[in-house]
C-alpha positions in Angstrom: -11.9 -9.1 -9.7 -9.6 -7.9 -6.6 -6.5 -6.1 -7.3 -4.4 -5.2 -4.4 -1.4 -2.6 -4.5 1.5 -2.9 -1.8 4.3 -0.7 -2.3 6.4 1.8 -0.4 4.9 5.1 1.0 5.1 7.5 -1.9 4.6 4.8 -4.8 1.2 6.0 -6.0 -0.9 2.7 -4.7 -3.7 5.4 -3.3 -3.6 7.5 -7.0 -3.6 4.4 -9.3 -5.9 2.7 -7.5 -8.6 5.5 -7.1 -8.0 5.7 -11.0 -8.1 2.2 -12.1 -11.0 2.0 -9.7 -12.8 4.9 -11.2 -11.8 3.4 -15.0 -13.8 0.4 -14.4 -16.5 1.2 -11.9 -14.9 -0.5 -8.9 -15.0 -0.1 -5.4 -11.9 2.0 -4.2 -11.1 0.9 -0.7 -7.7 2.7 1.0 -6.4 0.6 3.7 -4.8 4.2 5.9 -7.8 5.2 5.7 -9.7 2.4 7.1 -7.2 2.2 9.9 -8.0 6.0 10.7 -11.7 5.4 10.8 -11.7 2.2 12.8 -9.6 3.6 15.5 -10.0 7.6 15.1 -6.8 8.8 15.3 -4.5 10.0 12.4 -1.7 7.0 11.8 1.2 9.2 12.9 -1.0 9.7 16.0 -1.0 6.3 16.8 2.5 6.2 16.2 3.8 8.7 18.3 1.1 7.7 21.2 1.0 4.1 21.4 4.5 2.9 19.0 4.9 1.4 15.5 3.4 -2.3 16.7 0.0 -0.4 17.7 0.2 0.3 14.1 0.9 -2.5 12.6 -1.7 -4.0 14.7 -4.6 -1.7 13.6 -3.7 -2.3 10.1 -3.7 -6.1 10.6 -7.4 -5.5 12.1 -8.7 -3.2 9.4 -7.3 -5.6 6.9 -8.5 -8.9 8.0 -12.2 -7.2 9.3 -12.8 -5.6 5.8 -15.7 -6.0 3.7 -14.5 -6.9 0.1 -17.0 -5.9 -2.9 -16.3 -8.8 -5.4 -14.9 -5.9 -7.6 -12.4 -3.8 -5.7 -9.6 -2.1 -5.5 -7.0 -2.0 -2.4 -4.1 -0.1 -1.9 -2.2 -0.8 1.0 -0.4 1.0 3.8 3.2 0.8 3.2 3.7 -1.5 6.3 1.4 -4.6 5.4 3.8 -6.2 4.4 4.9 -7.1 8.0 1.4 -8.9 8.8 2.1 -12.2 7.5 -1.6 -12.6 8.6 -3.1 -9.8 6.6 -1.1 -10.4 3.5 -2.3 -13.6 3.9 -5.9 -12.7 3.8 -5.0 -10.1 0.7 -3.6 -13.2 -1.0 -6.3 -15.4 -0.9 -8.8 -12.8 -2.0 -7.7 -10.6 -4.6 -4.5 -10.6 -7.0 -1.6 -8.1 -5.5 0.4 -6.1 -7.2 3.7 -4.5 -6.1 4.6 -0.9 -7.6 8.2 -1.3 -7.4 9.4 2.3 -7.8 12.7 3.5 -7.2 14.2 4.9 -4.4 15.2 8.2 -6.0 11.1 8.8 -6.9 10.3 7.9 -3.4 12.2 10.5 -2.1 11.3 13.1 -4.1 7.8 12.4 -3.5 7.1 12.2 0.1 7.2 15.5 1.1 5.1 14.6 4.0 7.1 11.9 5.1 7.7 12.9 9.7 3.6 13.4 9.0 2.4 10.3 7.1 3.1 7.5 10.0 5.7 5.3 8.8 6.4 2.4 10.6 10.4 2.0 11.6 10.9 5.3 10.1 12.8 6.4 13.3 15.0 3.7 14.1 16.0 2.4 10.4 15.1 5.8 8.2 14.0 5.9 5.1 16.6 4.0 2.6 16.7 1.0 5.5 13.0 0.3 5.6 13.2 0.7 1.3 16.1 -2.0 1.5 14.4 -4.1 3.8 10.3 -4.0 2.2 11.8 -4.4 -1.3 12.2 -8.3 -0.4 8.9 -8.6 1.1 6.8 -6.9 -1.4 8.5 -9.2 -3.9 8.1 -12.1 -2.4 4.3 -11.3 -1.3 3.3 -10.1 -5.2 1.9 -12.1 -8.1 2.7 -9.7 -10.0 5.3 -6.8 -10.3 4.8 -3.6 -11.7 8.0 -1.6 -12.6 7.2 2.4 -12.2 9.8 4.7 -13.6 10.3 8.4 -12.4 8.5 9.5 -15.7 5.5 7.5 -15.4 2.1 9.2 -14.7 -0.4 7.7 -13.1 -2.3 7.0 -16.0 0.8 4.9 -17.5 1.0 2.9 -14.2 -3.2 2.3 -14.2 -2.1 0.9 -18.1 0.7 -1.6 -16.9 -1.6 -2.6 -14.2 -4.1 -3.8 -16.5 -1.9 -5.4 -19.0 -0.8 -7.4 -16.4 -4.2 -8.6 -15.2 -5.7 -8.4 -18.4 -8.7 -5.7 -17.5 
């Protein structure tokens, strides 16, 4: 099985997946990451050298250009959702699941936020780009996970697999 998380910066795709990856033996593959190692440069580097579609570009690339174990998981960057192209691919090869957390817990988790290479940060700030990916991730999901402030990641790696039966 493929389980892909989309989500928001901040909604814990990167922690739930390394530990529902780790809970069954899967491959963990983390989508930033890849996009840091295919084109060598931290993501708010390639933000702030060559702009938000050089970005969303690189990620599209990674995405589509990955290798996919038959038993994986993926967690997203934030901005996929933009690729109709990648999500796309993600669709057709593994089941995707949106953490929909609210904006409050977003906040108060992204301490790193002018570091972490957002795309549209800048021009529509943080609440705009929540308002405006909330529709997207929905209508891209198969399945929605709903991720209170209280939850730890271990409760959100539990919804995830009552949802997909693991």
């Amino acid at each position: 099985m493929r389980i892909t998380l989309i989500g928001m910066p901040g909604a814990g795709k990167s922690s739930a997946g390394q530990k529902l990856a780790s809970l069954f033996g899967y491959e963990f593959i983390d989508t930033d990451k890849l996009v840091i190692d295919d084109s060598g440069k931290d993501l708010q580097d390639i933000v702030n050298d060559l702009g938000d579609i050089a970005l969303l570009k690189a990620e599209e690339q990674s995405i589509i250009n990955m290798k996919l174990e038959d038993n994986c998981i993926i967690a997203t960057g934030g901005s996929v959702v933009y690729s109709e192209k990648a999500m796309n691919f993600l669709k057709e090869h593994s089941v995707i699941i949106y953490l929909d957390v609210p904006f409050g817990t977003i906040v108060s988790r992204l301490s790193n936020l002018t570091t972490r290479g957002v795309v549209g940060l800048k021009e529509k700030g943080l609440h705009g780009l929540y308002e405006e990916r909330t529709g997207l991730y929905r209508s891209f999901a198969d399945y929605t996970i709903e991720v209170s402030r209280k939850d730890k990641v271990i409760d959100v790696v539990k919804k995830i697999r009552q949802k997909v039966m693991l």
